[in-house]
C-alpha positions as CSV (number, residue, x, y, z in Angstrom):
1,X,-19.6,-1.7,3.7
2,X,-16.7,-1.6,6.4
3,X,-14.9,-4.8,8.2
4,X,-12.3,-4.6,10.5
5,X,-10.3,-7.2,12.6
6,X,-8.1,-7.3,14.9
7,X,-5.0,-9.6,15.7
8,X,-2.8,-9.9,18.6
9,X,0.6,-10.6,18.2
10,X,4.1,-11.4,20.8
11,X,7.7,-12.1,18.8
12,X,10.4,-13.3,20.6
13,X,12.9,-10.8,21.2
14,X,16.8,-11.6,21.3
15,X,18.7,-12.3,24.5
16,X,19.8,-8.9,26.4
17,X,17.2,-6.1,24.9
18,X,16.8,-4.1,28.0
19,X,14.5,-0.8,28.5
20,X,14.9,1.0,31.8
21,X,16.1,-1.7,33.6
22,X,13.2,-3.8,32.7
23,X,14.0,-7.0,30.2
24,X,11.9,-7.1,27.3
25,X,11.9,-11.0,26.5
26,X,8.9,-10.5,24.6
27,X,7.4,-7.1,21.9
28,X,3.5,-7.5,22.3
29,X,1.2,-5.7,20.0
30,X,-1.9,-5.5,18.1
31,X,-2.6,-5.3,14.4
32,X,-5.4,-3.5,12.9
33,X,-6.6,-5.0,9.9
34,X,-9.7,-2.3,8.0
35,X,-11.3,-3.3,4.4
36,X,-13.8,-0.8,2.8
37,X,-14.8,-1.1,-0.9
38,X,-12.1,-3.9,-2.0
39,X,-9.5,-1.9,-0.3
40,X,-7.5,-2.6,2.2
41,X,-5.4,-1.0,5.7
42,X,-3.4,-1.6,7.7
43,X,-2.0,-0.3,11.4
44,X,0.3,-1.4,14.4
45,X,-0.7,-0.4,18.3
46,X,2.2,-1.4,20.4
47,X,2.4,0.7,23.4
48,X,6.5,0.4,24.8
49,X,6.6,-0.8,28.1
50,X,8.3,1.8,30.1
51,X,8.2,4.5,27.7
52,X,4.2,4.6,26.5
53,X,2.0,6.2,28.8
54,X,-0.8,3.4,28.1
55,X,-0.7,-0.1,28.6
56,X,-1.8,-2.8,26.1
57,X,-5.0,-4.0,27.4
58,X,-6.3,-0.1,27.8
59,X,-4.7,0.2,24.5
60,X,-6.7,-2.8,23.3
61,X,-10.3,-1.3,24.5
62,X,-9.8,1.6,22.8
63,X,-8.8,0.2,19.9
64,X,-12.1,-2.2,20.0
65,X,-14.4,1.3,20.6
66,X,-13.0,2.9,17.9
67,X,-13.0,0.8,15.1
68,X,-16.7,-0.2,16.4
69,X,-17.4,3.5,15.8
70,X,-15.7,3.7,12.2
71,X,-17.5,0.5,11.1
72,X,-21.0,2.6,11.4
73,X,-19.8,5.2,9.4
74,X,-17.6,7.3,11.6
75,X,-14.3,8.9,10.3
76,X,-11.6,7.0,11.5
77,X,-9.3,10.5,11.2
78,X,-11.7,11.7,13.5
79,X,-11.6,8.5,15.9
80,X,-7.6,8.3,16.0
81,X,-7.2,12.6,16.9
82,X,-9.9,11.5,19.9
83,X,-7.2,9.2,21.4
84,X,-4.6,12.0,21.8
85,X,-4.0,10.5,25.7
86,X,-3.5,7.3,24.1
87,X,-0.6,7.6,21.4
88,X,-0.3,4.2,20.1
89,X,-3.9,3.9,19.5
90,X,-4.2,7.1,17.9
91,X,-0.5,6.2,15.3
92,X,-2.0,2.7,14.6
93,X,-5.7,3.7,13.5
94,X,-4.3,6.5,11.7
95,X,-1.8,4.4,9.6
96,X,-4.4,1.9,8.9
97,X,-6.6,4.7,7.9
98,X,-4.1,6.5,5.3
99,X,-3.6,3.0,4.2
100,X,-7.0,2.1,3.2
101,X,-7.8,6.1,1.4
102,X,-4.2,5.5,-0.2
103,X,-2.6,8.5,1.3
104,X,0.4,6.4,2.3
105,X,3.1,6.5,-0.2
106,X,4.1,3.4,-1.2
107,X,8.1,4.1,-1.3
108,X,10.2,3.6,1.1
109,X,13.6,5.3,2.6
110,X,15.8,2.8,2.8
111,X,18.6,4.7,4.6
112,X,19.0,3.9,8.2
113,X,21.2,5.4,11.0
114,X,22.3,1.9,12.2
115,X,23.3,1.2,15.8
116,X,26.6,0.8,17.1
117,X,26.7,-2.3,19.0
118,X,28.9,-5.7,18.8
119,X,32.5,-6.9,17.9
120,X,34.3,-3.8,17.0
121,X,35.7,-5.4,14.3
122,X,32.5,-5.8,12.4
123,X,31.4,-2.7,13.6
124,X,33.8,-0.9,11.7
125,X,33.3,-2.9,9.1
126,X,30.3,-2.0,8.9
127,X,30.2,1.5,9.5
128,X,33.2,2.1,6.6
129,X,30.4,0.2,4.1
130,X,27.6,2.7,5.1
131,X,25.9,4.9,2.1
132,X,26.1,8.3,2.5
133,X,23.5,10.8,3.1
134,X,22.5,13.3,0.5
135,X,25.4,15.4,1.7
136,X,27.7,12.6,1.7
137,X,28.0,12.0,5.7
138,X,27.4,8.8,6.8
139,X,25.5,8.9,10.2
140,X,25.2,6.2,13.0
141,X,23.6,6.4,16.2
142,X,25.6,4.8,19.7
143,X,23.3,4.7,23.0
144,X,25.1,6.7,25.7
145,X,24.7,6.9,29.4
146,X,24.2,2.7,30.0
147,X,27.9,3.0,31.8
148,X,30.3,5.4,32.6
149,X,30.4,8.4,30.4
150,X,34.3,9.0,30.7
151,X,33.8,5.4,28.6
152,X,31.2,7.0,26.4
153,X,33.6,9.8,25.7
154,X,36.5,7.7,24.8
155,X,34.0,5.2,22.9
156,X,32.9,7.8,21.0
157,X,36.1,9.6,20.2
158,X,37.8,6.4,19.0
159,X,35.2,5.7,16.5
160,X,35.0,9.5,15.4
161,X,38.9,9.3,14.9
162,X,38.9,5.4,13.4
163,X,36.1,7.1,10.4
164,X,36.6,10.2,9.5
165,X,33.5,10.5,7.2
166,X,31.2,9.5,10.1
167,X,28.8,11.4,11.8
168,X,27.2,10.3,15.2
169,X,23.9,10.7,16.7
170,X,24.0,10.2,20.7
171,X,21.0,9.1,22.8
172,X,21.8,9.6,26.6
173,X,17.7,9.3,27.2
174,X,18.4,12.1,30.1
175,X,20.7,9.7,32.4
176,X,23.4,12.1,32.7
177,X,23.5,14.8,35.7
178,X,25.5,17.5,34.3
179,X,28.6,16.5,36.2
180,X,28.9,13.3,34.4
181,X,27.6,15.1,30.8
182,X,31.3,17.4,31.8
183,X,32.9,14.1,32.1
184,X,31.8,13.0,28.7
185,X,32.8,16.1,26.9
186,X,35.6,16.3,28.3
187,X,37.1,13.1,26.5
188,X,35.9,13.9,23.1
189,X,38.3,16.2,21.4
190,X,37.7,19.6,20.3
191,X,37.8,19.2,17.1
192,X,35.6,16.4,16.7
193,X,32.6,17.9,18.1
194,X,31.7,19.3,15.0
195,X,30.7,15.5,13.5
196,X,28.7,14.5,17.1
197,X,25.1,15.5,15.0
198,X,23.3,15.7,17.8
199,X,22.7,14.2,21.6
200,X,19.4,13.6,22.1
201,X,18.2,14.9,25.2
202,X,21.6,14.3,27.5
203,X,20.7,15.8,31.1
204,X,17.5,15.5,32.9
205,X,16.1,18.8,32.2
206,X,15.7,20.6,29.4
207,X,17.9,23.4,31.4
208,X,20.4,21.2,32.3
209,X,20.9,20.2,28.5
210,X,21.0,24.1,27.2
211,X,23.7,24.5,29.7
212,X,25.2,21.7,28.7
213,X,25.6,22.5,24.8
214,X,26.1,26.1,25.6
215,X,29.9,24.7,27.2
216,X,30.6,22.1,25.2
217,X,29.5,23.8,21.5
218,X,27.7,20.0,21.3
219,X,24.3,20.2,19.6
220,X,21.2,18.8,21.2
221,X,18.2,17.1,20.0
222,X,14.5,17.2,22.3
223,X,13.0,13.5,22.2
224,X,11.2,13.0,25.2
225,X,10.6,16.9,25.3
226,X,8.4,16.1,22.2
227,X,6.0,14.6,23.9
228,X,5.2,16.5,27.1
229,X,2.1,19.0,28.0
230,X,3.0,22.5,26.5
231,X,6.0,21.7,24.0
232,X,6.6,23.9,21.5
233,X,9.1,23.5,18.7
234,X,10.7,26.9,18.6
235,X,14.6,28.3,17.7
236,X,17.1,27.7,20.6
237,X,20.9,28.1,20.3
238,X,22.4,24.3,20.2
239,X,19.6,22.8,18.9
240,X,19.4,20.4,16.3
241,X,16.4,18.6,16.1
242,X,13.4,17.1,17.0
243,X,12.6,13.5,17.5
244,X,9.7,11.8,16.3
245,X,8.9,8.2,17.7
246,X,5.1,8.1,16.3
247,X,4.3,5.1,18.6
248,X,4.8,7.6,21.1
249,X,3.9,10.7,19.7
250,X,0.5,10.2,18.0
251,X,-1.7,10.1,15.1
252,X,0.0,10.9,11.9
253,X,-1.9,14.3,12.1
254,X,0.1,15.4,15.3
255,X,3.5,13.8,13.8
256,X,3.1,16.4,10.4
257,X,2.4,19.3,12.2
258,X,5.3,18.8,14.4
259,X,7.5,17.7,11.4
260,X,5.9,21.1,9.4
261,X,7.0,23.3,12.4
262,X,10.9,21.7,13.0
263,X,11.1,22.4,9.1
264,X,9.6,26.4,9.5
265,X,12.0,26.8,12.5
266,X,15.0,25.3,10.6
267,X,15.3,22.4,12.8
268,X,15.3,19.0,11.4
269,X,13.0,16.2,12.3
270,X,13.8,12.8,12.7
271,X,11.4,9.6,12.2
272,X,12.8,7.0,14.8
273,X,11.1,3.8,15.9
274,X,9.9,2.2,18.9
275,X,10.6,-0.9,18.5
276,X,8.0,-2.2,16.0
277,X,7.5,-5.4,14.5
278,X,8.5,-5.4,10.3
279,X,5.0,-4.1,9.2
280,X,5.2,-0.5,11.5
281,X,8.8,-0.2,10.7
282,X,8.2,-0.7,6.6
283,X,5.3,2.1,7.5
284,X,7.7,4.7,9.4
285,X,10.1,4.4,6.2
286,X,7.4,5.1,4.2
287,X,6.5,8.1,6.6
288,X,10.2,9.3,6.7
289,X,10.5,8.8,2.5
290,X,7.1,11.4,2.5
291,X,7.4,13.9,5.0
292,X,11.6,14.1,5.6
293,X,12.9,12.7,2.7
294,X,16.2,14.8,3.8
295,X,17.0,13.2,6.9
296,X,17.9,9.5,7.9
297,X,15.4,8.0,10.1
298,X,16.3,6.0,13.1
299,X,14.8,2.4,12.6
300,X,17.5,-0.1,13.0
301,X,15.7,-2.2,15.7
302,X,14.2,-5.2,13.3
303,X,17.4,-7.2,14.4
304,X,16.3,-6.9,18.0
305,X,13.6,-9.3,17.3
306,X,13.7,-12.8,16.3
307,X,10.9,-12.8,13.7
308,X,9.3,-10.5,11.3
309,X,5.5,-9.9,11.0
310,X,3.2,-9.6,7.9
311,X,5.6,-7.6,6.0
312,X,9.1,-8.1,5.4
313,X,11.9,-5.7,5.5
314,X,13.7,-5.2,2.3
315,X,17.0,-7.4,2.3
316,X,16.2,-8.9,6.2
317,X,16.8,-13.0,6.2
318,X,14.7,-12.9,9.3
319,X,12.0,-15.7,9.2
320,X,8.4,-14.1,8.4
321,X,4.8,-14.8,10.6
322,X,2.0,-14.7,9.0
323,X,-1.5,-13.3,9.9
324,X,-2.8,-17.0,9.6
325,X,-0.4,-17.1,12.7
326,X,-2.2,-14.7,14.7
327,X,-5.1,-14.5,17.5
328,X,-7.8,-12.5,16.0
329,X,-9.2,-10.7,19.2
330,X,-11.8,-9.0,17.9
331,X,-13.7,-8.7,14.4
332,X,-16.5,-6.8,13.5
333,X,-19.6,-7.9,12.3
């Protein structure tokens, strides 16, 4: 026998978390809850306003015929690959359904890039405590391309020179025109290239970045390049990586074969979040832990939120909701 429920949950967000111009006062989501023969999964669909190509309501009806599906005896890896337009959808059902067939490892990678925001002084603070990685670098990410990149530059620069074991990971989410991507370089020194990792995706074409790290000698990650029609991970001069945001991307399927092929082409591949309550981000850790155990995933966004959801993240004082706390929105019968 098959159940399945469904919840619907909204957590506060802090004061100031902004996403293309658009405040987010509010991450809205759905939890998919599956039980089959005493056993038990679990799965987050929370399509990103402004990123995700699906909204939550269309997210929420596909969700509904799906599970209605697996609960007469459908496969559910079958049911998430069918929602390949809708990538939330198809990243929750498949997480609930490695869950509940115990594919999911259980441990965790507790390393984090975290992100550079705040008073300085706790920032460096911070950053001087960080672990490193298993080559000894300790890697941080800094958002680029909110303000004037001259100020990125020099923003960068000073906490390059401040810590000189630090490695940085840029995210410019393609707001610079190469112009001000010129600017930017042009006030980080030389020599301290070498420790930017990678800038994910810095000029609004793909071109445009190539060029770019071809000039500078900066490497480049694809991001949103991940997820448009026709891309394939191949060997380019600059590159670094690939990210991964599985919200975003897809079912777990889609996220291991691109993860397999950044790892056959020498690239590596990067688990990142989209802003997902406690429960997804404790799942992307396990994800990262099986499948790029080398690499430091990018989920420092709990603290965005005010409240944590189901599942707590290790060593987080945030306050915890509970399912009894939730709308159930749908529930098979």
């Amino acid at each position: 026998m098959r159940r399945a429920t469904v919840y619907r949950y909204s957590l506060p967000m802090e004061a100031g978390v902004v996403l293309r111009n658009q405040r987010l006062k509010t991450r809205d989501g759905l939890l998919v809850s599956l039980w089959q023969d005493d056993k038990t999964g679990w799965g987050e669909i929370a399509p990103l306003p402004g990123f995700s190509q699906e909204a939550l309501p269309q997210a929420q009806d596909a969700v509904q015929h799906g599970l209605s599906q697996w609960v007469q005896g459908a496969s559910l890896t079958a049911v998430a690959s069918a929602f390949s337009s809708l990538p939330s959808v198809a990243f929750g059902l498949s997480c609930a359904d490695a869950e509940l067939r115990g594919e999911l490892p259980e441990v965790m990678s507790l390393r984090c890039a975290p992100l550079c925001h705040g008073d300085p002084n706790e920032l460096y603070a911070r950053l001087g405590e960080l672990p490193g990685d298993l080559f000894g670098k300790k890697v941080a990410k800094v958002k680029v391309g909110l303000y004037e990149s001259v100020g990125d530059g020099l923003n960068v620069s000073m906490l390059l020179d401040a810590l000189p074991e630090l490695h940085l990971r840029l995210d410019a989410n393609r707001s610079w025109t190469p112009v001000k991507a010129e600017g930017f370089a042009r006030h980080v020194a030389p020599q301290l290239r070498s420790r930017i990792a990678f800038i994910e995706e810095p000029c609004l074409t793909r071109e445009q970045s190539r060029d770019f790290s071809r000039t500078t000698g900066i490497r480049i990650a694809w991001d949103e390049s991940v997820r448009e029609p026709g891309f394939t991970v191949q060997v380019e001069p600059g590159l670094a990586a690939i990210i991964i945001k599985p919200t975003l991307t897809g079912s777990l399927l889609r996220c291991r074969q691109l993860i397999a092929q950044a790892h056959a082409a020498g690239l590596e591949a990067v688990i990142s979040s989209s802003i997902e309550s406690s429960l997804a981000l404790t799942q992307l850790a396990r994800i990262a832990q099986w499948l790029t155990p080398d690499a430091v995933p990018g989920l420092d966004t709990l603290d965005l939120m005010q409240t944590q959801l189901i599942r707590q993240w290790p060593g987080s004082a945030l306050p915890l909701t509970d399912v009894s706390q939730l709308d159930i929105v749908w529930q098979s019968k």
